[in-house]
N, C-alpha and C positions, 0 to 999 in steps of 0.2 A: 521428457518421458513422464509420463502418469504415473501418479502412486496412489497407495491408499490415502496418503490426506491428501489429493488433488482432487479440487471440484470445478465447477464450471460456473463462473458469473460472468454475465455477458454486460458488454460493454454499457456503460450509464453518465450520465450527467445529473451532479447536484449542486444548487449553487454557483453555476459557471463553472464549474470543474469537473473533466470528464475523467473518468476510471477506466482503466485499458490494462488486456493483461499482455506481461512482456513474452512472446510466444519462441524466439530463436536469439541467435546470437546475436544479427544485428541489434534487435531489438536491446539487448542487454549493453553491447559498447555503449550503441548512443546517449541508452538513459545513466550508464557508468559516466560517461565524459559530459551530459549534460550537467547532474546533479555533483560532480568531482567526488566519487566514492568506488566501494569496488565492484558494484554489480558487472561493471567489463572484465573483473578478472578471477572473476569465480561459476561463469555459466559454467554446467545448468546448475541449479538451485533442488534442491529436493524437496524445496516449498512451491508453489507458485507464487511470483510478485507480481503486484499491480504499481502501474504509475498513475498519479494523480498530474493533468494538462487543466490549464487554461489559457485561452486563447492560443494553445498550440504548441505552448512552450512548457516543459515538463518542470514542474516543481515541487515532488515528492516522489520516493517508493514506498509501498509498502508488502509486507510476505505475512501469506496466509498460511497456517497450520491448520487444515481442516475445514472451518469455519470462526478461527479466532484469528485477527491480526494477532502477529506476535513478535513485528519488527514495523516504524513508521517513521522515515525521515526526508528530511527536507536536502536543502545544496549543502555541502560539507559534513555531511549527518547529521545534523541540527536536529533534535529530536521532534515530533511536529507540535508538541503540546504552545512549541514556542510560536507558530505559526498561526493565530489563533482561525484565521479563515479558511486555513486549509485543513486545521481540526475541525472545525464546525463542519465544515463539506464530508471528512471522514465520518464524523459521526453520525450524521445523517444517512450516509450511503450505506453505513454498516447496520442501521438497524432498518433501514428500506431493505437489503441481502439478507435481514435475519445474523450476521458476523457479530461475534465480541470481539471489543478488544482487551488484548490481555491486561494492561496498564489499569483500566479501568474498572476488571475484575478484582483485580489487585485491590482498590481503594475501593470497594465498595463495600458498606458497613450496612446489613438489614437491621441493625437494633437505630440508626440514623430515624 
């Protein structure tokens, strides 16, 4: 279902890693029992989430509030900061989409 923080980013590739959004339930078991977490046992989401692929094999979601990520994890939840190539892919793609992420709203200091 659409809500007011649902928008539409159409599918992308950054860095070998492609951005896909999870649209039904299939979609949400597979990437639950790929990455071993709960997206299989909480559809729907009243966020939209995206899976980050490479080479076809999913290794990350993440859920967008609007225009900010405000969830991004890896296999087991691994949060992705730990990931460093699949953060760099994130961050790239999120400011190619115009997307903050929250984390890093969070740590950003303008007197820096």
């Amino acid at each position: 279902p659409v809500n007011t923080t649902d928008i539409f980013i159409s599918p992308s590739t950054v860095n070998g890693y492609s951005f896909e959004r999870l649209n039904n339930l299939r979609d949400y078991v597979i990437a639950g029992q790929a990455l071993h977490n709960c997206l299989n046992e909480h559809y729907p989401f009243s966020n939209p989430v995206y899976i980050i692929k490479r080479g076809g094999i999913i290794q990350a979601a993440i859920e967008l509030r609007g225009r900010t990520v405000i969830q991004a994890r890896c296999f087991n939840n691994m949060h992705i900061e730990f990931s460093p190539n699949i953060n760099a892919a994130l961050k790239k793609w999120a400011k190619c989409k115009s997307i903050h992420i929250y984390w890093d709203l969070l740590n950003d200091n303008p007197d820096d």
